[in-house]
C-alpha positions in Angstrom: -34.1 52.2 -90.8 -32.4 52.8 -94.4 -29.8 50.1 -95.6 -26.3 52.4 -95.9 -23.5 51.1 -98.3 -20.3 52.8 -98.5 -19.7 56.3 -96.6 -21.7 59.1 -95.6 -22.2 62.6 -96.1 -19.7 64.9 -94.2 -21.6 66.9 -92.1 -20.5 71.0 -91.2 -19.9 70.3 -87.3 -21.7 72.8 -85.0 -19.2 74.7 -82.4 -19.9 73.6 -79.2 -20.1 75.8 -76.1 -17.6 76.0 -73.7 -17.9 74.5 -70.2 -17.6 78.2 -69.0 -19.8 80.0 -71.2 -22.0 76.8 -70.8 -22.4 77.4 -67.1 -23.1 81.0 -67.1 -25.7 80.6 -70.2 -27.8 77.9 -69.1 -26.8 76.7 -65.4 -28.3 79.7 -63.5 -31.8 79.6 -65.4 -32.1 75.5 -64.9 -34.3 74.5 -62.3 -31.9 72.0 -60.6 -32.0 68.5 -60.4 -31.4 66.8 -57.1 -30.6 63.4 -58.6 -28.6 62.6 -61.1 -28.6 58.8 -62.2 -26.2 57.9 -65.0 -26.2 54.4 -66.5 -23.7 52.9 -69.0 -23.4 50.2 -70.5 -19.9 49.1 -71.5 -18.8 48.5 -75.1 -22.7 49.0 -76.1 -22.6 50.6 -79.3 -26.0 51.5 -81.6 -25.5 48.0 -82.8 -25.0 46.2 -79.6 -28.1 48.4 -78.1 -30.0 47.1 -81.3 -28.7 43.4 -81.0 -30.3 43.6 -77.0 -33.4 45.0 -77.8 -34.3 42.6 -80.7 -33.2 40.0 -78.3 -35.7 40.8 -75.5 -38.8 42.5 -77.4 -38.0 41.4 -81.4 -38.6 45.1 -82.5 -36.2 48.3 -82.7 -37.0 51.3 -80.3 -38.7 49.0 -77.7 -36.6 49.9 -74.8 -38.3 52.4 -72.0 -34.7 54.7 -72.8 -35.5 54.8 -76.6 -38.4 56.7 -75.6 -36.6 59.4 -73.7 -37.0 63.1 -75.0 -33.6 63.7 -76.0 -31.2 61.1 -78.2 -28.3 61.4 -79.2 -24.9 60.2 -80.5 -21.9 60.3 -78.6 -18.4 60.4 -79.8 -15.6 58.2 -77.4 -12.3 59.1 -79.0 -9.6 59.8 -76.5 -6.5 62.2 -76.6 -2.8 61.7 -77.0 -0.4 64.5 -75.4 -0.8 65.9 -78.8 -4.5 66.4 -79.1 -5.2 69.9 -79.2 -9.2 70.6 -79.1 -9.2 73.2 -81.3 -7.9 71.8 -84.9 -8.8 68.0 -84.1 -11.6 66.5 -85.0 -12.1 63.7 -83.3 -14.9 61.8 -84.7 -14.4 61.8 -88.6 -17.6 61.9 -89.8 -16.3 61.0 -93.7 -13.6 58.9 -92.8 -15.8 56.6 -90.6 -17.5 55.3 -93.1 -15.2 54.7 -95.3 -14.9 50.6 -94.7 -13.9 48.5 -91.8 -10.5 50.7 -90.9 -13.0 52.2 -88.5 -12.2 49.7 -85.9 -8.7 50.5 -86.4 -6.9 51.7 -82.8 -5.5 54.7 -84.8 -7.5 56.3 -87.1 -6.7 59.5 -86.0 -3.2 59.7 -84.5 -4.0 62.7 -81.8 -7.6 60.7 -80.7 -7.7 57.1 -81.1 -9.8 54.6 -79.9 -10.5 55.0 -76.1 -10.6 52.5 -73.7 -13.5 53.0 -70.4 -10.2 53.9 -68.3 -10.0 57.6 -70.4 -13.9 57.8 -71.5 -15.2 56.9 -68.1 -12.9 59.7 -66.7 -14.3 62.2 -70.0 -17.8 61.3 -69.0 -17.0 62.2 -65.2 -15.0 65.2 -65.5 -15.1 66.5 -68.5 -11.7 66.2 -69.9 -10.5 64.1 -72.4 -7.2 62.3 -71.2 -4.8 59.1 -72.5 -6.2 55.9 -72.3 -5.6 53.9 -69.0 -5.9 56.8 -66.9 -8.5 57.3 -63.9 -9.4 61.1 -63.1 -6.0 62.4 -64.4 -5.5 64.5 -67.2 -3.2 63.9 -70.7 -0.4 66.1 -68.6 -0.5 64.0 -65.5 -2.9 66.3 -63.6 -5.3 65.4 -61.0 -8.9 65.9 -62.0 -11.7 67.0 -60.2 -14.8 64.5 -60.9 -18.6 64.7 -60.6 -18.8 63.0 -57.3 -16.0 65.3 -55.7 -18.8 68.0 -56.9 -21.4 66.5 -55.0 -19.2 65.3 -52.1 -18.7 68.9 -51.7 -22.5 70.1 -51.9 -23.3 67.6 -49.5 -24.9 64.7 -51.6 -24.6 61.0 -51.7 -22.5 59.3 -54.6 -23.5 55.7 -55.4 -21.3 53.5 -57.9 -22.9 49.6 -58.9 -21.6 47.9 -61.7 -21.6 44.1 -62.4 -17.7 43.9 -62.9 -15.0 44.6 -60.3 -15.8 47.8 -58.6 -12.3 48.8 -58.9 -12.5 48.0 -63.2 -11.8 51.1 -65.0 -15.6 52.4 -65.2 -16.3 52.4 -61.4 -12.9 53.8 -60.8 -12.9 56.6 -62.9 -16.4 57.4 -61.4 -15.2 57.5 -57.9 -11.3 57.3 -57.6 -8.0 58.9 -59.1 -4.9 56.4 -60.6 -2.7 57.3 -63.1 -3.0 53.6 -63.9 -6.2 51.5 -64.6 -4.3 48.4 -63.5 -3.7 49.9 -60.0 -7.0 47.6 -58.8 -5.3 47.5 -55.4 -4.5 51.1 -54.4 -8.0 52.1 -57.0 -10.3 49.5 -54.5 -8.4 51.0 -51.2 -9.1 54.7 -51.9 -12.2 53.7 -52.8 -13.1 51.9 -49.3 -10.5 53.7 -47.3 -10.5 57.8 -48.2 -13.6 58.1 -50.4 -17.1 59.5 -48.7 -18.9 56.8 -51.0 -22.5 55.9 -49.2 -22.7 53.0 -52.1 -20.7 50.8 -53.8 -21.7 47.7 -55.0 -19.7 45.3 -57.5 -17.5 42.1 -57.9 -14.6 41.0 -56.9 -15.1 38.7 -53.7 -12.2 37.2 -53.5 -13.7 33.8 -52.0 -16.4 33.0 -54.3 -16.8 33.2 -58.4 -20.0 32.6 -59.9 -21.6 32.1 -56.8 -19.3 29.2 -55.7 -16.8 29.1 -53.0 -13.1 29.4 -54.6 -11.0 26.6 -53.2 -7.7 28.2 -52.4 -5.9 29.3 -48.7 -6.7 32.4 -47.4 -3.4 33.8 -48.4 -4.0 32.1 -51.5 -6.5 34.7 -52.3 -7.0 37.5 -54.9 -7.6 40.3 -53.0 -6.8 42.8 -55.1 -9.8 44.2 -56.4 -10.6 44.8 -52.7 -8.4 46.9 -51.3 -5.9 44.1 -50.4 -6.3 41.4 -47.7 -5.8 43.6 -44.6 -8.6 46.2 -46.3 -10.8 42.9 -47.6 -10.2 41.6 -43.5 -11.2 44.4 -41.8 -14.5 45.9 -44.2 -15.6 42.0 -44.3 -16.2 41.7 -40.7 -19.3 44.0 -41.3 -18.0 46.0 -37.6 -18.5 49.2 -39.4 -15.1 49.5 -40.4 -14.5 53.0 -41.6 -18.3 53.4 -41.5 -19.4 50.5 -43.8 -22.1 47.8 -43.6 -21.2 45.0 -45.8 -23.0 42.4 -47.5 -22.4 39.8 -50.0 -25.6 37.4 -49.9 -28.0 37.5 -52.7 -30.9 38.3 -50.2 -29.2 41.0 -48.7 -29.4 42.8 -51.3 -32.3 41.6 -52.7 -34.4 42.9 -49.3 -32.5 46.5 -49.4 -34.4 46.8 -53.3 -37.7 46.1 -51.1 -37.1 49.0 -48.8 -38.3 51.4 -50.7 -39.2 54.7 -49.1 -43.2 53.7 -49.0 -42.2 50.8 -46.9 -40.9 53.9 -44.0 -37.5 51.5 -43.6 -35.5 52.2 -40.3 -32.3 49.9 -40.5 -31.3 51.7 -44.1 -27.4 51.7 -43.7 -25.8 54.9 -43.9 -23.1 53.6 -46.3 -23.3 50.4 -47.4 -20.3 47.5 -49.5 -21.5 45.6 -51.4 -19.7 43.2 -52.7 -21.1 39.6 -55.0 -19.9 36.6 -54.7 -17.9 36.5 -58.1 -14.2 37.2 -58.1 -14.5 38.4 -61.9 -18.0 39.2 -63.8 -21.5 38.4 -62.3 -23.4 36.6 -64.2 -26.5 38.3 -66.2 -29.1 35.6 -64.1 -32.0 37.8 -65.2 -30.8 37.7 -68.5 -33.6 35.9 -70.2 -36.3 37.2 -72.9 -39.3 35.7 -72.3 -38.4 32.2 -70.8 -36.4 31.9 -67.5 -35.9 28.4 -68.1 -33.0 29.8 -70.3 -31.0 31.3 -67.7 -31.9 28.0 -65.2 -30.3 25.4 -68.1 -27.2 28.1 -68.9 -26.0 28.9 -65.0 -25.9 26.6 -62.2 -28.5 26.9 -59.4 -25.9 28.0 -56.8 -24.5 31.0 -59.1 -28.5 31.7 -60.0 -28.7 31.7 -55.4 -25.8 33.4 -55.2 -25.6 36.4 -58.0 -27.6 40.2 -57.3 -29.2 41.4 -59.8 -28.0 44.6 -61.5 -31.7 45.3 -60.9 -31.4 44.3 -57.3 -28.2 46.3 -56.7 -29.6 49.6 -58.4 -33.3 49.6 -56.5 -30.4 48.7 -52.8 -28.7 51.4 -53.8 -31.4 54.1 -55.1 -33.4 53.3 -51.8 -30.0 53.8 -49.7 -29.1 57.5 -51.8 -32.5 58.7 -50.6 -31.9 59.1 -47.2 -30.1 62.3 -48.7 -32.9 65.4 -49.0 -30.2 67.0 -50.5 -29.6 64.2 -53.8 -27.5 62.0 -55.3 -25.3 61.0 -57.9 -26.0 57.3 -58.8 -24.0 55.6 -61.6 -24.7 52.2 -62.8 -22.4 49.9 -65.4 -24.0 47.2 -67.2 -19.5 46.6 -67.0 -20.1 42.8 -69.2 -21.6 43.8 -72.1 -18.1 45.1 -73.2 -16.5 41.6 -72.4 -19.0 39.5 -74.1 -18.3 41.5 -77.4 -14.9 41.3 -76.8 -15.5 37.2 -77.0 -17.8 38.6 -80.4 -20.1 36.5 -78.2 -23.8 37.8 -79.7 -25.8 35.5 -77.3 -23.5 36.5 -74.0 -24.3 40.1 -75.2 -27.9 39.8 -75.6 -28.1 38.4 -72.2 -26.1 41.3 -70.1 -27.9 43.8 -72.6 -31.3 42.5 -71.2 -30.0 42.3 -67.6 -29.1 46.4 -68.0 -32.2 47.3 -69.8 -34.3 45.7 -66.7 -32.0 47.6 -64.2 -32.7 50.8 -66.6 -36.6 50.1 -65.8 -36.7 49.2 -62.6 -34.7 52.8 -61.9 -37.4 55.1 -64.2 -40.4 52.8 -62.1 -38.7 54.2 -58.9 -37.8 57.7 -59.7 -41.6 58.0 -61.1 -42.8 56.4 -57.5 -40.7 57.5 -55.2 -38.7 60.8 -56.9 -39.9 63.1 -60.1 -38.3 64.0 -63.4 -38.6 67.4 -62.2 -35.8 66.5 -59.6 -34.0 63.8 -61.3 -32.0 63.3 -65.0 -31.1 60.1 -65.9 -28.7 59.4 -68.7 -28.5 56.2 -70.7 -25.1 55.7 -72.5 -22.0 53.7 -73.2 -18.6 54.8 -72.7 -17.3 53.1 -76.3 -18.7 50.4 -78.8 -17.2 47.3 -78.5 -16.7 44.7 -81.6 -17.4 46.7 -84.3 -20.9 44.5 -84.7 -22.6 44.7 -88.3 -25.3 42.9 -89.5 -24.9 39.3 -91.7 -23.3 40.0 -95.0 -20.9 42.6 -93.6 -17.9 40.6 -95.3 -17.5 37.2 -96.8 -15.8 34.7 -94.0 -13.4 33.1 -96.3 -11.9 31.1 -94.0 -14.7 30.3 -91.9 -13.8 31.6 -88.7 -15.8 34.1 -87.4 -13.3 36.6 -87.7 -12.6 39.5 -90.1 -8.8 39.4 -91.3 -8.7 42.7 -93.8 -5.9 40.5 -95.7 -8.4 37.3 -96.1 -11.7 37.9 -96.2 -13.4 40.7 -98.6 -15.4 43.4 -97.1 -19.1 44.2 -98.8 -20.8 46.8 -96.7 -22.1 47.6 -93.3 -25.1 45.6 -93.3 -28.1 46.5 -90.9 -29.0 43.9 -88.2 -32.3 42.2 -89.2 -34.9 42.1 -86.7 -35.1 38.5 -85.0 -37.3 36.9 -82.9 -37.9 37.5 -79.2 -35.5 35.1 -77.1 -33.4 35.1 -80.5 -30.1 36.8 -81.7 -30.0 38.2 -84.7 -27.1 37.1 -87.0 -24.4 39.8 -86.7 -20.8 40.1 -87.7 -18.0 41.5 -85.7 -15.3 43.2 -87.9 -13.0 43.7 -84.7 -12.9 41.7 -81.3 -11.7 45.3 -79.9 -13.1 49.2 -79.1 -14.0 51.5 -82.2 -14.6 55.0 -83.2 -18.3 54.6 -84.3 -20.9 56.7 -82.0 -22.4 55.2 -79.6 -26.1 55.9 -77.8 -27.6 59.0 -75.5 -30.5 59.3 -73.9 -32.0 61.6 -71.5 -34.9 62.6 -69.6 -35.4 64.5 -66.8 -34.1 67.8 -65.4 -32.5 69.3 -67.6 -31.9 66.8 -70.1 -32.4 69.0 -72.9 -29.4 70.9 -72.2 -27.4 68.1 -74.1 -29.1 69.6 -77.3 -27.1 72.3 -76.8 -23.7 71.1 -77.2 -23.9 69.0 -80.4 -20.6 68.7 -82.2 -22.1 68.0 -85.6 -23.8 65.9 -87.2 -23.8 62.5 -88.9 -26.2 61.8 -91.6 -25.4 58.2 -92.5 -25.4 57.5 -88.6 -28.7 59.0 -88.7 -29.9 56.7 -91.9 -28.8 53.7 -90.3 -29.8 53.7 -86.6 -33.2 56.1 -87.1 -31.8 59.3 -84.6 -31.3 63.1 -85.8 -27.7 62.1 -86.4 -26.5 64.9 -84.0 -23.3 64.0 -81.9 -21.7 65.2 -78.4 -18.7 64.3 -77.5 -18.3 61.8 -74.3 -16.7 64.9 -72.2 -20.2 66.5 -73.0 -21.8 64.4 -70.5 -20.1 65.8 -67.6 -21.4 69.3 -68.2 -24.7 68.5 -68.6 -24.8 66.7 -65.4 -23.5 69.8 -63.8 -25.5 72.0 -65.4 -28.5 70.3 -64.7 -28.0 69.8 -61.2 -26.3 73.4 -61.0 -23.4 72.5 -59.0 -20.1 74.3 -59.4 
């Protein structure tokens, strides 16, 4: 990795292929992929990918998804009512370098700065729509999203995150709100109208961190969970609108063990999931190389009480495979986002670890119990969080961990310097909210290399900095080449 001061090169941008021509070109050639298994982790930007990996190996490139065939950059931007595709660029290559006005919320008036709500609804349809909406369009228009695809071919759609499963990335996997903040109508169409076999999250709205919330029954937040009546009835586990339901640790820590070796006969046909945290679940595997970390940070009964992401992603792979005809799994690492939100490094590190784990434990069970001849797995983020630079990024004048442009004096974008295993590396956050720099993707599998075929352009001083080709997609990119590759219409 090359040191970068100042901004980069402009690069000519490539056209990119239309989702039409793209299917006619490349869809019906494509062996197909039954299963396609999309992880993302929140807010994890090159940076915040790089901070996590130093964190649990003490090396760059050390993750089992830096090795995949095909990496890329991704560009996050969302669209006004304005945006018009064909004179905006979205993702200014020049002006992105420039200095820290890249973590400004409008840099470019017709695409600013997305939130999950609009990227997690480009990455699952295709579209790129006004921040805050789930599976709309900019004009108010109900979209169709990958798991309605597979609904209709007959496949199984899974959704596990480790924030509320009605937060905007679940939702805009699996639901359709105008409003990200609709957790109550988002959690019932989820549970009530949706033909999810999976969904696993937070939200309990009894426990948090693994500890019983002292409050009344009608005292209760319920709204991440379709409501009390909804929450009543699913709880009950009486197969209310078809659903098993669990919320113990060791349930879903034995549904990881039934793998399809084992010949398991009580898999449940669709199964809730829900943790026993009203908000985020804590990152208990979190650790590097000592566990005694994560024993002296979180209290025994959260550490009894918490699912893995690992745990929920082996329940829920082992569930989807009762399918012969596939799945669509997607999996948030949801905290990562929030911890750089806090510009916490250390809570970053720790869900960053707690995603890469559930990243391989998923390529161990698709090379056991699956094939990358049937499967593509993705590896992305829906935006980068916290605009995180290395030590030396700008001098701290007043000592407070926070960059005010009118205060403190900006140097350069300063690489991250490697650290030791179990260690953070000193970083700077320049912003405590989402940018416009690129953020990771990585495939393998099925069909991953038809990504390589819908690169926007190309970024030279992104390629200096964080050792890739530089080449970019756009976040709506992702869509088609889950279609394509698992050539559905």
């Amino acid at each position: 990795m090359k040191k970068v001061f100042g901004w980069g090169v402009v690069a000519t941008l490539a056209l990119a292929l239309s989702a039409s021509a793209f299917d006619a070109a490349t869809a019906q050639e494509a062996k197909k992929a039954k299963n396609v298994i999309l992880f993302i982790g929140d807010g994890m930007g090159f940076n915040s990918d790089l901070l996590g990996t130093y964190w649990r190996y003490g090396e760059a490139g050390a993750q089992s998804y830096h090795k995949f065939p095909v990496q890329l950059g991704s560009a996050t931007f969302c669209a006004t009512d304005k945006y018009d595709p064909k004179k905006d660029d979205g993702y200014p290559v020049g002006k992105i370098w420039e200095g820290p006005e890249a973590a400004m919320h409008r840099l470019q008036e017709n695409c600013p700065t997305t939130d999950s709500a609009a990227s997690g609804t480009a990455l699952n349809t295709g579209v790129k729509t006004q921040s805050g909406r789930i599976g709309y369009s900019k004009d108010g228009k109900k979209l169709e999203n990958f798991a309605d695809i597979n609904y209709r071919a007959g496949r199984s759609v899974g959704v596990v995150t480790t924030v509320q499963i009605s937060h905007a990335t679940p939702a805009a996997t699996s639901a359709h709100n105008i409003n990200r903040g609709n957790y109550e109508e988002i959690s019932k169409e989820q549970i009530n109208d949706l033909p999810l076999t999976v969904l696993f999250g937070a939200g309990h709205p009894a426990y948090n961190r693994g500890s019983k919330i002292n409050k009344k029954p009608e005292d209760l937040n319920y709204q991440f969970v379709g409501g009390r009546e909804v929450w009543e009835a699913v709880s009950k586990d009486n197969g209310y609108k078809g659903w098993k339901f669990i919320d113990e640790r060791e349930k879903f820590a034995e549904l990881a063990k039934k793998t399809p070796d084992t010949n398991p006969t009580d898999l449940p046909k669709k199964i809730l999931g829900i943790g026993r945290d009203n908000g985020d679940m804590l990152p208990i595997d979190g650790f590097a190389d000592d566990e005694s970390f994560v024993e002296e940070r979180y209290s025994a009964e959260a550490i009894a009480n918490t699912p893995t992401l690992t745990e929920m992603t082996l329940g829920a792979l082992n569930v989807l495979a009762q399918n012969d005809k596939g799945f669509y799994l997607m999996v948030e690492g949801g905290a990562i986002d929030h911890a750089n939100h806090g510009r916490n490094a250390q809570n970053s590190a720790l869900e960053h670890a707690s995603f890469s784990k559930a990243i391989d434990a998923a390529i161990e069970w698709v090379e056991k119990y699956s094939s990358w001849d049937d499967t593509i797995m993705i590896v992305t983020s829906d935006h980068e969080t916290g605009c995180i630079w290395g030590a030396g990024t700008f001098e701290d004048m007043d000592e407070n961990g926070k960059f005010d442009p009118k205060k403190d004096e900006f140097n350069e974008f300063a690489e991250l310097e490697e650290s030791d295993i179990g260690e953070c590396p000193e970083v700077q956050y320049l912003s405590s909210g989402h940018s416009h720099w690129l953020v990771p993707f990585y495939a393998k599998g099925q069909g991953a290399e038809i990504a390589n075929e819908l690169v926007r352009g190309n970024d030279e001083t992104a390629a200096d900095m964080w050792d890739f080709s530089g080449d970019f997609i756009y976040n709506s990119d992702v869509f088609n080449v889950m279609k394509a590759a698992s050539g559905l219409k």
